[in-house]
C-alpha positions in Angstrom: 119.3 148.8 11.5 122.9 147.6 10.7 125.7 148.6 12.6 128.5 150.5 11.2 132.6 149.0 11.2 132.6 151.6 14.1 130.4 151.3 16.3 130.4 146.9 15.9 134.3 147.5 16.9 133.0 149.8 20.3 130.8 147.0 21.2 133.5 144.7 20.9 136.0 146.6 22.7 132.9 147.2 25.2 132.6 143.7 25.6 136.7 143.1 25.9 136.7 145.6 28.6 134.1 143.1 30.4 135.5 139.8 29.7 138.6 141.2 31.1 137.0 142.0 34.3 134.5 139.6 34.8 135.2 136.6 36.9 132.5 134.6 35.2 130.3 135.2 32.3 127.4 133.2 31.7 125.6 132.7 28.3 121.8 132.0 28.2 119.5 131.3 25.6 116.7 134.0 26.0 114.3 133.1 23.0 110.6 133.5 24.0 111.5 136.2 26.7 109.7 139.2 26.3 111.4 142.7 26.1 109.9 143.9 29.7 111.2 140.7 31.4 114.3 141.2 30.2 114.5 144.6 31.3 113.5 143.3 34.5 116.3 140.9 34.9 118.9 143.8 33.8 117.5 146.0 36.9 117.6 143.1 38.9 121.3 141.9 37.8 122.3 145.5 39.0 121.9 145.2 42.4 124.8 142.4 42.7 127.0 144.1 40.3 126.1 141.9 37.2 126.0 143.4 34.2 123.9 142.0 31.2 123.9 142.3 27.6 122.3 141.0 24.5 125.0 141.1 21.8 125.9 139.1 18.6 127.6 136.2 19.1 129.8 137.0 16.1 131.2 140.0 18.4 131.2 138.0 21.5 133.5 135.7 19.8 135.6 138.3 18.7 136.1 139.6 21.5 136.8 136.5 23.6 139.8 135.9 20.6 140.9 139.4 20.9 141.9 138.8 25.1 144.8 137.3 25.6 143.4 135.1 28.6 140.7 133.6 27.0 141.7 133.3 23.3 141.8 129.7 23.6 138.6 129.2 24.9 135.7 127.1 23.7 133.0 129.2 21.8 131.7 126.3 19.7 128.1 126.4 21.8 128.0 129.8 21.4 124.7 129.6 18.9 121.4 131.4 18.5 119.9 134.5 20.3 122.2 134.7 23.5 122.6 137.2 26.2 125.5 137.2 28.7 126.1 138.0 32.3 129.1 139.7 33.1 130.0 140.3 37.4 133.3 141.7 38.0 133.2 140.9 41.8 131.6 137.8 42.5 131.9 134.2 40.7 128.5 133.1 41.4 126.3 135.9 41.0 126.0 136.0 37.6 124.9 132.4 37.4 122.3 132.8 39.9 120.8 136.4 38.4 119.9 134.2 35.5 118.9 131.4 37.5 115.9 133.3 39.9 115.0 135.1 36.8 114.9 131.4 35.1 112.8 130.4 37.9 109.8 132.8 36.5 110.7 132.6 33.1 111.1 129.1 31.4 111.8 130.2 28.3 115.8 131.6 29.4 118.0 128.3 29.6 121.7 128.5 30.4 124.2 127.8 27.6 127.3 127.5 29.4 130.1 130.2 30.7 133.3 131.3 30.3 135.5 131.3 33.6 138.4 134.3 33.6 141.0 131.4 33.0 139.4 130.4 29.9 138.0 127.7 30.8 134.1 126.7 29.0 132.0 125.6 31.6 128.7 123.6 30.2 124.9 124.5 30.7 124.8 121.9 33.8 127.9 122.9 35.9 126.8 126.3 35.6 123.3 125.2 37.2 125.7 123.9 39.6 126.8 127.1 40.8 123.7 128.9 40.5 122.6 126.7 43.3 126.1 127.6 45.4 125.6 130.0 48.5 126.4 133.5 47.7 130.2 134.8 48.8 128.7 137.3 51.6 127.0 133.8 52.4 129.6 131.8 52.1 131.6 134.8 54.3 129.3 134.5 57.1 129.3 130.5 57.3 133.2 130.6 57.5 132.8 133.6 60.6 130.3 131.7 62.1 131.9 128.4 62.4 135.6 130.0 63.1 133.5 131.9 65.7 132.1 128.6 67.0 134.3 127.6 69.9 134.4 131.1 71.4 130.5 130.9 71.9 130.2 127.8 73.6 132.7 128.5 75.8 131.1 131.9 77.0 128.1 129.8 77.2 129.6 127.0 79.4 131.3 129.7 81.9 128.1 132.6 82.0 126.2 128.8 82.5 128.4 127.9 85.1 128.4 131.0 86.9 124.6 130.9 87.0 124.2 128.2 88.5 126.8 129.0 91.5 124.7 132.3 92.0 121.6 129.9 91.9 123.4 127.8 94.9 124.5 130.7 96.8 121.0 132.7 96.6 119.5 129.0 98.1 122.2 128.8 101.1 121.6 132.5 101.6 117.6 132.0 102.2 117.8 129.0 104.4 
């Protein structure tokens, strides 16, 4: 069924409202995908915050003109039966929702994304990211390695300290 003036002019103000908030959104080409794995892969994108949709490109690209931000971005690949990821937190995540889900399915295959500058990433840099740590991940490494130094020099006095007690113990059993 057709949609009305109306309703095609919610979804595109739907879709404004998450181009606006999204930090990336990622396009994938989802023909061959059947309706229950795609329903999978929207549960799934929920947990991380990433919100996906299956919308006509024709509003998509409205949309994208219609934000001030990203008017001038690159929508030329934007072609065929897409769906996009939207995450309004996280960079990566959107990439890599699509990605594990593209790991069971074969028939999704990234298109390319649109960064919140504007800026069209292709099909390739956005496998790129998918393959990046998460930002909790990322998070952790940076608290671990600031953390470093502290550790090892706990380890080198508690060490040191054990082996005195060691020594002393010996002298006092002789």
């Amino acid at each position: 069924m057709a949609l009305t003036k109306q309703q095609k002019q919610s979804v595109v103000d739907e879709i404004v409202a998450l181009l606006g908030e999204s930090k990336l959104t990622v396009a994938a080409a989802y023909q061959g995908t059947d309706v229950k794995s795609l329903q999978e892969l929207r549960r799934s994108a929920k947990t991380n915050g990433t919100t996906v949709k299956v919308v006509k490109n024709r509003l998509v690209i409205k949309a994208v003109e219609s934000n001030e931000q990203l008017k001038n971005a690159d929508t030329s690949e934007l072609k065929g039966q897409l769906l996009y990821a939207f995450n309004a937190d996280d960079e990566v995540a959107p990439a890599q929702v699509l990605a594990s889900f593209a790991k069971k399915n074969p028939s999704l295959q990234f298109v390319g994304a649109i960064t919140d500058q504007g800026l069209f990433l292709s099909a390739d840099e956005v496998k790129a990211l998918a393959n990046l740590p998460s930002k909790n991940d990322l998070l952790a490494q940076v608290i671990a390695t600031l953390s470093s130094p502290l550790n090892d020099v706990t380890n080198a006095l508690s060490g040191n300290l054990h082996a005195l007690l060691d020594g002393v113990e010996a002298k006092a059993s002789v």
